[in-house]
C-alpha positions as CSV (number, residue, x, y, z in Angstrom):
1,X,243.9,-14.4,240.2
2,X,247.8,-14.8,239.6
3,X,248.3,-18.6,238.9
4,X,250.6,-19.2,242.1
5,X,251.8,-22.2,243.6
6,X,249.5,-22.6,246.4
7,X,246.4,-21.8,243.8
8,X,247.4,-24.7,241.5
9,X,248.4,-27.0,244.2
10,X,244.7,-27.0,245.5
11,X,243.2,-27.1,241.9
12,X,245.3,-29.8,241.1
13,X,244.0,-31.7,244.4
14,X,240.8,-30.8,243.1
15,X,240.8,-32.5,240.0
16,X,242.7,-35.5,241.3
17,X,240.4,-36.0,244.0
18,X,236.9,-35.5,242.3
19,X,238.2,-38.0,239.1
20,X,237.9,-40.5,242.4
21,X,235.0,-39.7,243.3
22,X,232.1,-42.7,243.2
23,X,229.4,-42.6,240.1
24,X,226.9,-40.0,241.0
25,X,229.3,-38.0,242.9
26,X,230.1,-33.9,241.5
27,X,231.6,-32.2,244.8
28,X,234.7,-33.7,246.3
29,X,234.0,-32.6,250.3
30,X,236.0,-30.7,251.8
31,X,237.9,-33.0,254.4
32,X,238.9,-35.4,251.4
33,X,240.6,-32.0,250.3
34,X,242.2,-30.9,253.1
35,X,243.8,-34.2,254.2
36,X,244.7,-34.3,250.8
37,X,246.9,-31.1,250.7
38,X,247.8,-31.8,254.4
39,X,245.9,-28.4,255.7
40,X,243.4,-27.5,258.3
41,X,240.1,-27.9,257.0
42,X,239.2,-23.9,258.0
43,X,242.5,-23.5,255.4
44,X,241.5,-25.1,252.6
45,X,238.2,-23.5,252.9
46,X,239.0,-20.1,254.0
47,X,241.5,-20.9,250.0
48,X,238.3,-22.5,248.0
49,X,236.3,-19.4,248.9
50,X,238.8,-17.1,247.0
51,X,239.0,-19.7,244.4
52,X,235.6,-19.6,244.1
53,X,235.6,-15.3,243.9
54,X,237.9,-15.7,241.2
55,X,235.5,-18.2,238.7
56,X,237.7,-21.1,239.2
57,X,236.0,-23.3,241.6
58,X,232.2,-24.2,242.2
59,X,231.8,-24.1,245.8
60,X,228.8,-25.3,248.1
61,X,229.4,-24.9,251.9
62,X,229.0,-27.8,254.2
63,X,228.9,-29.7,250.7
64,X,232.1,-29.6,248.6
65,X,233.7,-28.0,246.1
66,X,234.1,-29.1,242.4
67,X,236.1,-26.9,239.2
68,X,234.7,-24.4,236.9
69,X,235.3,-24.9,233.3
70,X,238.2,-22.5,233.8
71,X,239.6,-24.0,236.7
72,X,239.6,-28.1,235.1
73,X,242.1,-26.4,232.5
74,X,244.5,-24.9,234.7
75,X,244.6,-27.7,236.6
76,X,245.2,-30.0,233.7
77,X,247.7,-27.9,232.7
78,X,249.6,-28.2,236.4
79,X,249.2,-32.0,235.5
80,X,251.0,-31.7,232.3
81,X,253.8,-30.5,233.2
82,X,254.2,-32.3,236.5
83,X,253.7,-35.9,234.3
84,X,255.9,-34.6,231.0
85,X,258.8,-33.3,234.1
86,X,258.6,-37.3,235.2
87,X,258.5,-38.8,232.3
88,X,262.1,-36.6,231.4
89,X,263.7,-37.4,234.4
90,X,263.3,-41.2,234.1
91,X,264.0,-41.2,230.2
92,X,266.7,-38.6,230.0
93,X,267.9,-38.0,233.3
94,X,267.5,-41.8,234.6
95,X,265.7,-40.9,238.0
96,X,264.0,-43.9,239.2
97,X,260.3,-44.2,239.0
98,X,259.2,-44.2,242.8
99,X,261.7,-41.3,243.2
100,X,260.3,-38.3,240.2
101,X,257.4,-37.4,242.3
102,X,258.4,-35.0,244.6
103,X,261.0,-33.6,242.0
104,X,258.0,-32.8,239.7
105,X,256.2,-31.3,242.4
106,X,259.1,-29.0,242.8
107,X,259.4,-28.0,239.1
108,X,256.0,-28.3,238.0
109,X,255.3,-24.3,239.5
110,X,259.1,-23.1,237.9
111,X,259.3,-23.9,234.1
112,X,257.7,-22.2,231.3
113,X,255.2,-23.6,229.1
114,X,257.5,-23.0,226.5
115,X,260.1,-25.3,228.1
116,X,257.2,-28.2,228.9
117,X,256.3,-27.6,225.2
118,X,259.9,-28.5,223.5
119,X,260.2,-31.5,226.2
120,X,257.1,-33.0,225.2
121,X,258.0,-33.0,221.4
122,X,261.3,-34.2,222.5
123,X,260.1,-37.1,224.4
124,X,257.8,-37.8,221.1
125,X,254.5,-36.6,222.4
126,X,254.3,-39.0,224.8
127,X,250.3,-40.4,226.5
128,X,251.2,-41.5,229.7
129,X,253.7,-40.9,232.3
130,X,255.9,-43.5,234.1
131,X,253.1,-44.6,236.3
132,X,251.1,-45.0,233.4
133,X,248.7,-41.5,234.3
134,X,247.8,-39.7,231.4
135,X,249.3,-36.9,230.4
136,X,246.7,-33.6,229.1
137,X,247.9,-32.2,226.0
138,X,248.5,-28.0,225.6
139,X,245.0,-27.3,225.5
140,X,244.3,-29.4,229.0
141,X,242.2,-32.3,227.2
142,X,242.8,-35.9,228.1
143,X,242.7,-39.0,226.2
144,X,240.1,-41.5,227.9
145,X,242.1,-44.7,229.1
146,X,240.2,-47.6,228.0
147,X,241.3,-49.6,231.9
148,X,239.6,-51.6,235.3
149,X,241.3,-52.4,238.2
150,X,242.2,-56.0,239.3
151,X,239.3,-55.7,241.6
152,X,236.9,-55.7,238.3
153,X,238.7,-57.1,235.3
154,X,237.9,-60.5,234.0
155,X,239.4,-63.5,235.7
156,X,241.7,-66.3,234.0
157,X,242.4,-63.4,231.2
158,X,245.5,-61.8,230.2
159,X,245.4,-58.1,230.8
160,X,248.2,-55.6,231.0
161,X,249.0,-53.1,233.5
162,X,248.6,-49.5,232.5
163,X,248.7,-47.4,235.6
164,X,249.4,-47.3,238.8
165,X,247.5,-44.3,240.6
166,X,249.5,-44.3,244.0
167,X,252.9,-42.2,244.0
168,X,254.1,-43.3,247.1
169,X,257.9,-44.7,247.4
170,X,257.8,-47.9,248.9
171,X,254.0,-49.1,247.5
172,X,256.8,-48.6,244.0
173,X,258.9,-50.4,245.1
174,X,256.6,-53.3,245.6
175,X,255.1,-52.8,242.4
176,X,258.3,-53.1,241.1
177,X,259.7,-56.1,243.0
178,X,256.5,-58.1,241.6
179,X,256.8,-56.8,238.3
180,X,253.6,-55.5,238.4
181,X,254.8,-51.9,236.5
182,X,252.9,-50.5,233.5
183,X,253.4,-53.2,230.6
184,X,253.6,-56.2,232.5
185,X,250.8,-59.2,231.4
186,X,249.2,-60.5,234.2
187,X,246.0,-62.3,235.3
188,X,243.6,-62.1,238.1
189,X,243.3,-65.7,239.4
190,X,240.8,-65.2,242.2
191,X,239.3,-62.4,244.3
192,X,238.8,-63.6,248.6
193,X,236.1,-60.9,249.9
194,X,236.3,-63.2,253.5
195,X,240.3,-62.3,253.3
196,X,239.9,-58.8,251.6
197,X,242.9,-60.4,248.9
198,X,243.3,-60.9,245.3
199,X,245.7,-63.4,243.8
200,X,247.7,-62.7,240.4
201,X,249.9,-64.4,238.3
202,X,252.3,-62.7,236.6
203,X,255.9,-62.7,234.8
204,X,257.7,-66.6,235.4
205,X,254.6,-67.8,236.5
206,X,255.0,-66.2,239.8
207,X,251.9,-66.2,242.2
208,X,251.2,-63.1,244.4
209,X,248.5,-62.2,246.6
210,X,247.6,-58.6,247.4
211,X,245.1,-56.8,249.5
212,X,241.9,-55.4,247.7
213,X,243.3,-51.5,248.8
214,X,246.7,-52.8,246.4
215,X,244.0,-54.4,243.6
216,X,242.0,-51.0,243.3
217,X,245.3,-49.1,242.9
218,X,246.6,-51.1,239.6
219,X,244.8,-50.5,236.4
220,X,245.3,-52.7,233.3
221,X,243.5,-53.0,230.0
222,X,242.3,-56.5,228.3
223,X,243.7,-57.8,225.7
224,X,242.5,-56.4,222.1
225,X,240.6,-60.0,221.5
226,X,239.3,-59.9,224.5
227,X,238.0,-56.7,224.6
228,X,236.6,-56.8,220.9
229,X,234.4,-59.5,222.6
230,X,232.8,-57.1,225.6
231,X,231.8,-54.6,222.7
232,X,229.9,-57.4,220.5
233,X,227.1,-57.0,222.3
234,X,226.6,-53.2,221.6
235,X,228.6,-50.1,220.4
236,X,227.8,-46.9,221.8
237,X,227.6,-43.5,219.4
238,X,230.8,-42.1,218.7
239,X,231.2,-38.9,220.6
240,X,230.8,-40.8,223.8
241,X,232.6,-39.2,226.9
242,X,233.1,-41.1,229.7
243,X,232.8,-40.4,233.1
244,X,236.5,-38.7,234.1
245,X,236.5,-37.6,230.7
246,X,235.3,-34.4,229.5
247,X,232.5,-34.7,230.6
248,X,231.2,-35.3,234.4
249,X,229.4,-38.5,235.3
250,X,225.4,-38.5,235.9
251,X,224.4,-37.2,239.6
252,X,221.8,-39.8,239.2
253,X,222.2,-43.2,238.1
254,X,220.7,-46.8,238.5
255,X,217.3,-44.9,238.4
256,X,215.7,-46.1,235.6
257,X,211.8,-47.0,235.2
258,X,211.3,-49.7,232.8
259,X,214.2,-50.2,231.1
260,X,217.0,-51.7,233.2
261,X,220.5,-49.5,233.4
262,X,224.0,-51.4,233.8
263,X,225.7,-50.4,237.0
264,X,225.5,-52.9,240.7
265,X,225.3,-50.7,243.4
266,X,228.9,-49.8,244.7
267,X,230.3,-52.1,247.8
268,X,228.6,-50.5,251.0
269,X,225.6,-48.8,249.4
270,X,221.9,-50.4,249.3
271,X,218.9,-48.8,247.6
272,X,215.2,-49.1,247.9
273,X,213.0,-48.6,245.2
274,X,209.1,-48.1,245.2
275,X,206.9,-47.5,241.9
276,X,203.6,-47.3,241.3
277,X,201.9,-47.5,237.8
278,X,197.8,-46.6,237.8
279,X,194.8,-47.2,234.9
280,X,192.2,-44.7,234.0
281,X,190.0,-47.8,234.8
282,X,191.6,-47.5,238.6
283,X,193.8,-50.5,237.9
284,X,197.2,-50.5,239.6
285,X,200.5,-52.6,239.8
286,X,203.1,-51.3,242.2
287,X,206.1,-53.1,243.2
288,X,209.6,-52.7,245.7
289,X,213.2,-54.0,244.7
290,X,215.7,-53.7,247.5
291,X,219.4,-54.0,245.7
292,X,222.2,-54.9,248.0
293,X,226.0,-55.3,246.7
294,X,227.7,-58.8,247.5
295,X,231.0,-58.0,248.8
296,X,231.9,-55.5,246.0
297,X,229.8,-54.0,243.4
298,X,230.8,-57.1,240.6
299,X,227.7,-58.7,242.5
300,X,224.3,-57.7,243.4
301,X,221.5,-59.4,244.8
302,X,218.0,-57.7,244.7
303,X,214.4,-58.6,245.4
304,X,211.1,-57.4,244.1
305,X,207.6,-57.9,245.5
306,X,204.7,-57.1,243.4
307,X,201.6,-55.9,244.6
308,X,198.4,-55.1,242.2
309,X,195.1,-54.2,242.1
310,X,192.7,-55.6,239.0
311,X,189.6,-57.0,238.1
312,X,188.1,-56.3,241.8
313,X,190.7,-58.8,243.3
314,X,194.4,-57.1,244.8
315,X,196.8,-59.1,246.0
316,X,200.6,-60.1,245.7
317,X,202.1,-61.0,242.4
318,X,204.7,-63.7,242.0
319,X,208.3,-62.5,243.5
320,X,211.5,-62.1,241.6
321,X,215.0,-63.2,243.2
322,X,217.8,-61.4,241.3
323,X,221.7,-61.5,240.8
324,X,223.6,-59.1,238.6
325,X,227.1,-59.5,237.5
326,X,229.1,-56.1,236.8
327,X,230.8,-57.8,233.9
328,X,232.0,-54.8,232.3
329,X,232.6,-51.0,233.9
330,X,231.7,-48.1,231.4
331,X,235.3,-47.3,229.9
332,X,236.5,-45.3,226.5
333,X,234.3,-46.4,224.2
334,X,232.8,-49.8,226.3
335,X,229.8,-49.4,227.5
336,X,229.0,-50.8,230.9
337,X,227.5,-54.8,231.1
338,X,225.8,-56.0,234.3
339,X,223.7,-59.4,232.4
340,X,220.9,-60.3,235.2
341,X,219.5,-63.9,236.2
342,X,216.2,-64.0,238.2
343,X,214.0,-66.4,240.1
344,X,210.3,-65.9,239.7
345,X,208.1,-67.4,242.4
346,X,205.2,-68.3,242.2
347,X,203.8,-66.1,244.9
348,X,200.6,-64.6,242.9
349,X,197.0,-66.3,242.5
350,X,196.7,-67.6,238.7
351,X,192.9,-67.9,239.3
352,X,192.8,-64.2,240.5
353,X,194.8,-62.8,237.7
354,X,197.9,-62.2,239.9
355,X,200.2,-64.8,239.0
356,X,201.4,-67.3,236.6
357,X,200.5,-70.5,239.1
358,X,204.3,-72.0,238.0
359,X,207.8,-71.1,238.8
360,X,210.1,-69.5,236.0
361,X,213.1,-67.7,235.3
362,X,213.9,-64.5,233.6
363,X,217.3,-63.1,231.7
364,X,217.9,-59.4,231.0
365,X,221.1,-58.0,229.6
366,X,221.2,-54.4,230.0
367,X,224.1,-51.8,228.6
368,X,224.9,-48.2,229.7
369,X,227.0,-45.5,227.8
370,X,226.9,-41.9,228.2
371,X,227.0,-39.6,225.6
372,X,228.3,-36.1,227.3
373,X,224.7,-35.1,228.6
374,X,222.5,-38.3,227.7
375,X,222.7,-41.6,229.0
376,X,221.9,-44.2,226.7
377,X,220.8,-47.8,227.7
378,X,219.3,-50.7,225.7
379,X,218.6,-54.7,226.8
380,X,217.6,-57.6,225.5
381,X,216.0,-60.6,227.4
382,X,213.5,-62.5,228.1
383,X,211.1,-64.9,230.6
384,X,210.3,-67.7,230.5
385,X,207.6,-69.8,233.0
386,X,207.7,-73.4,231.9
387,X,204.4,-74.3,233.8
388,X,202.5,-71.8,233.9
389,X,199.0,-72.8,234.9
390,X,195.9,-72.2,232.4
391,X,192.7,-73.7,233.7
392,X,193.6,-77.1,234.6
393,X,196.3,-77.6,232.4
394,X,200.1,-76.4,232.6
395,X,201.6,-74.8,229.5
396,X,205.1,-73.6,228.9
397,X,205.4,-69.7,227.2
398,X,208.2,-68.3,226.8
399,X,208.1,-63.9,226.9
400,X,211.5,-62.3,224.9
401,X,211.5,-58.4,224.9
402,X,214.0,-55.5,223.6
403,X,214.2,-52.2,225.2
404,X,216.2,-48.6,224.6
405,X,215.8,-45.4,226.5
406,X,217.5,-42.0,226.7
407,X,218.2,-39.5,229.6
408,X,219.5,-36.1,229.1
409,X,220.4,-34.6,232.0
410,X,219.0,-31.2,232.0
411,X,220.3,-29.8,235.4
412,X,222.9,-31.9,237.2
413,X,219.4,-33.3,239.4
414,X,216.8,-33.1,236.8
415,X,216.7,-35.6,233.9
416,X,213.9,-36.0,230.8
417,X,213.8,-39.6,230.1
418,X,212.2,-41.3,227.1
419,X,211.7,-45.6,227.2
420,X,210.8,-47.8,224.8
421,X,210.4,-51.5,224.8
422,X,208.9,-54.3,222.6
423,X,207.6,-57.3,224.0
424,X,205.7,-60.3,222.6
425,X,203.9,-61.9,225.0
426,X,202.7,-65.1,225.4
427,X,199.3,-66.5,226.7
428,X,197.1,-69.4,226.7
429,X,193.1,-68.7,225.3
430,X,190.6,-71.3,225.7
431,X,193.6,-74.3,225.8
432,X,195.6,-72.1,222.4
433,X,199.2,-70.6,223.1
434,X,198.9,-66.6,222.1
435,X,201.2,-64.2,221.4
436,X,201.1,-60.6,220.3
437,X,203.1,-57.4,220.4
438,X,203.2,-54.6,222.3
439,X,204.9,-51.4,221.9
440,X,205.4,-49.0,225.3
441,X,207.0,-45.4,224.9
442,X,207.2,-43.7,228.0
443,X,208.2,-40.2,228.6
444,X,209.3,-39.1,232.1
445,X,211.3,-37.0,234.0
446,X,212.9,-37.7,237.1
447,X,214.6,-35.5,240.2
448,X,216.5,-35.6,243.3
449,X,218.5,-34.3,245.8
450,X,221.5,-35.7,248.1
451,X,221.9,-35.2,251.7
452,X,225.1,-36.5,253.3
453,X,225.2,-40.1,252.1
454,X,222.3,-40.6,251.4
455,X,220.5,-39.8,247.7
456,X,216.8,-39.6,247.4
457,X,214.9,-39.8,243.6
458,X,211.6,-38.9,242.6
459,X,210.1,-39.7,239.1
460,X,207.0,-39.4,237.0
461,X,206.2,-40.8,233.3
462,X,203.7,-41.5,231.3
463,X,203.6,-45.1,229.6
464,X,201.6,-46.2,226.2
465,X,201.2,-49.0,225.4
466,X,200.2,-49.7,221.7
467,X,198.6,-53.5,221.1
468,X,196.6,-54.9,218.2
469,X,195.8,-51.7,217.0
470,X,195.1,-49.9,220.2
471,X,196.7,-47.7,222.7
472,X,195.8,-46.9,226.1
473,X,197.7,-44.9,228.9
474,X,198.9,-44.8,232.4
475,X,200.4,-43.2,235.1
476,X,203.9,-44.2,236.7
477,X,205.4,-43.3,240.2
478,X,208.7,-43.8,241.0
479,X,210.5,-43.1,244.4
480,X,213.9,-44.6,245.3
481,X,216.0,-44.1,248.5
482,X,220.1,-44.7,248.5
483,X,221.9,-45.3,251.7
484,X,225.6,-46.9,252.9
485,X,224.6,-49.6,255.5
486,X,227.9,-49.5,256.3
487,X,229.7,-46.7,258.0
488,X,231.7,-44.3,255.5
489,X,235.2,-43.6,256.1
């Protein structure tokens, strides 16, 4: 097909519109694209369908449509030129910002490659655009910006402004006004969910509040200290991707067994979680989380009530209250942070084996990178039940443990997962504090399938756990079920 206009408008809607598209998301529907070209939606699919004939589009009806291979590179090709056509207006030709847009939508579809060519080198090969959106070099790749937006960047710490992804005139203008434009250094003072507002500080001291819409429109980047800080904690391989990069992000995430993955559930979506994990001596523990987001997805509350079966006696186990901070999104090379703080009740019977008879507390601080096809994620935490009962007596133990797994994700909705954790447990014998070692490697796989909203997971492993010289085996179920509980624009 004869790269025209019209056929690069719509894959450049494309590619703009699935780089917004949630974690877990591949096909940008087909409303989101038709509102976004301004079409009927029979137009803009009546236009994907002969996309899709000519290899550059993906296309599943009453689904969405995503790009081929093919069609992400002509598209980031349009890009190029329209972001290296603003970038010479405001330099050379001294347009102002909020007014290049629809000039570079104009000439974007008339100049040569040849011409975009000699005006990058003239311009000194520039990254970024006057809005701060990065520009694709000749071959269509694009450099991964290392940003957050106001609604999840630190608080009380200086950050810069990178981009602003929102070309229209008069939301400039207020950028502009405030200077809030790329290379400004700001801070986030406080986030209001009750108010849907976000105060910043910015140049002169001057105080600003904004609504969240606004907040999640400016990206910045924290400051090279700061930042060097985040990625103490854990580097991730080098030929990481991340998600908007070259490579798509996971169709399934947050769907871990055993060892805990770094992302909140996003603001309006709840998930419940049911597993299952069975003895060949017809022993079984199962348990259900229910995750909701607080307000945003930088907080999430969860629950999880344990239920097992041992010994002749069943019962509940002792409940876990949890909170999980988002402290740092997956970005460049910074892998994604959500530390974890839970309440442990002491719901279970300690005489039947089901409980620990005391109340405690439990830290985990899990991180997240992916790595093109596998997902990488390792924590490091720990319980701790500072009377737990033994006999008569109380006795304090305190439970650290590491973890690491990797998913590959075979088929966008099939993924092999392999888990591995160490933890050294601690127990009281006859009145003496124990403690031992034991190793689990678990192989799995897990599946799933999305209908409208709503995303439904199935998984299977096999644990082993190897202790004091021995190894035995079991059987883990998983089954999770992902829903908005609030209506979806």
């Amino acid at each position: 097909m004869l790269a025209s206009s019209t056929v690069e408008n719509y894959l450049k809607a494309i590619y703009l519109g699935v780089g917004g598209l949630a974690t877990g998301q591949r096909l940008l529907p087909m409303g989101h694209l038709a509102a976004a070209l301004g079409v009927a939606p029979g137009t803009a699919t009546t236009m994907v369908k002969t996309l899709a004939e000519s290899g550059l589009v993906e296309y599943e009806p009453y689904t969405g449509v995503a790009l081929t291979e093919a069609g992400e590179k002509l598209a980031a090709l349009v890009l190029r030129r329209h972001r290296l056509i603003e970038l010479f207006l405001v330099q050379v030709m001294g347009f102002a910002w909020d007014e290049v847009h629809d000039e570079a939508e104009q000439l974007e579809h008339a100049v040569s490659d040849r011409l975009i060519d000699r005006i990058d080198e003239m311009l000194g090969r520039p990254e970024v655009d006057p809005h701060g959106d990065p520009i694709p070099d000749s071959h269509g790749a694009v450099k991964p910006q290392n940003v957050q937006s106001l609604m999840t960047c630190p608080l009380n710490t200086p950050v810069t402004v990178t981009r602003v992804v929102d070309q229209d005139r008069l939301f400039l203008r207020f950028i502009e006004s405030h200077h809030l434009k790329p290379g400004e250094s700001i801070e986030v003072e406080a986030r209001d969910a009750a108010s849907d507002s976000v105060r910043v500080r910015g140049k002169d001291e001057e105080r600003i509040t904004i609504g969240t819409r606004a907040a999640s429109k400016l990206l910045v980047q924290v400051g090279a200290a700061v930042l060097t800080i985040l990625c103490l904690a854990g580097r991730a391989p080098a030929q990481t991707s991340t998600p908007g990069g070259s490579s798509p992000p996971f169709e399934i995430a947050d769907n871990s067994f055993l060892v805990e993955e770094a992302f909140n559930q996003e603001a309006g979506i709840f998930q419940h979680i049911f597993n299952l994990r069975a003895t060949r001596d017809r022993e079984w523990e199962a348990a259900f989380t229910q995750e909701w987001p607080v307000f945003s997805q930088t907080h999430q509350f969860s629950y999880t009530l344990p239920y097992a079966s041992a010994a002749g006696r069943s019962g509940i186990g002792d409940v876990l209250l949890n909170y999980r901070w988002q402290a740092v999104m997956e970005h460049g090379s910074v892998p994604a942070f959500s530390p974890r703080v839970s309440i442990v009740l002491p719901s279970g019977s300690a005489r039947d084996g089901l409980g620990n008879g005391g109340a405690g507390w439990q830290v985990n601080l899990p991180f997240s990178k992916q790595a093109r096809d596998v997902y990488f994620h390792w924590n490091a935490g720990f319980t701790h039940l500072p009377a737990s009962e033994a006999a008569t007596s109380e006795y304090s133990l305190f439970i650290p443990q590491i973890a690491g797994s990797a998913i590959w994700r075979v088929k966008p909705m099939f993924h092999l997962m392999l888990e591995n954790i160490v933890e050294w447990d601690h127990w009281v014998d006859d009145g003496v504090k124990q403690r031992a070692a034991t190793v689990t490697i678990s192989p799995g796989f897990r599946w799933g399938w999305n209908s409208g909203d709503s995303q439904t997971i199935f998984g299977v492993a096999l644990p082993v756990d190897f202790d004091d010289g021995e190894s035995s085996m079991s059987v883990f179920g998983y089954f999770s079920y992902e829903l908005p509980f609030v209506k979806q624009p």
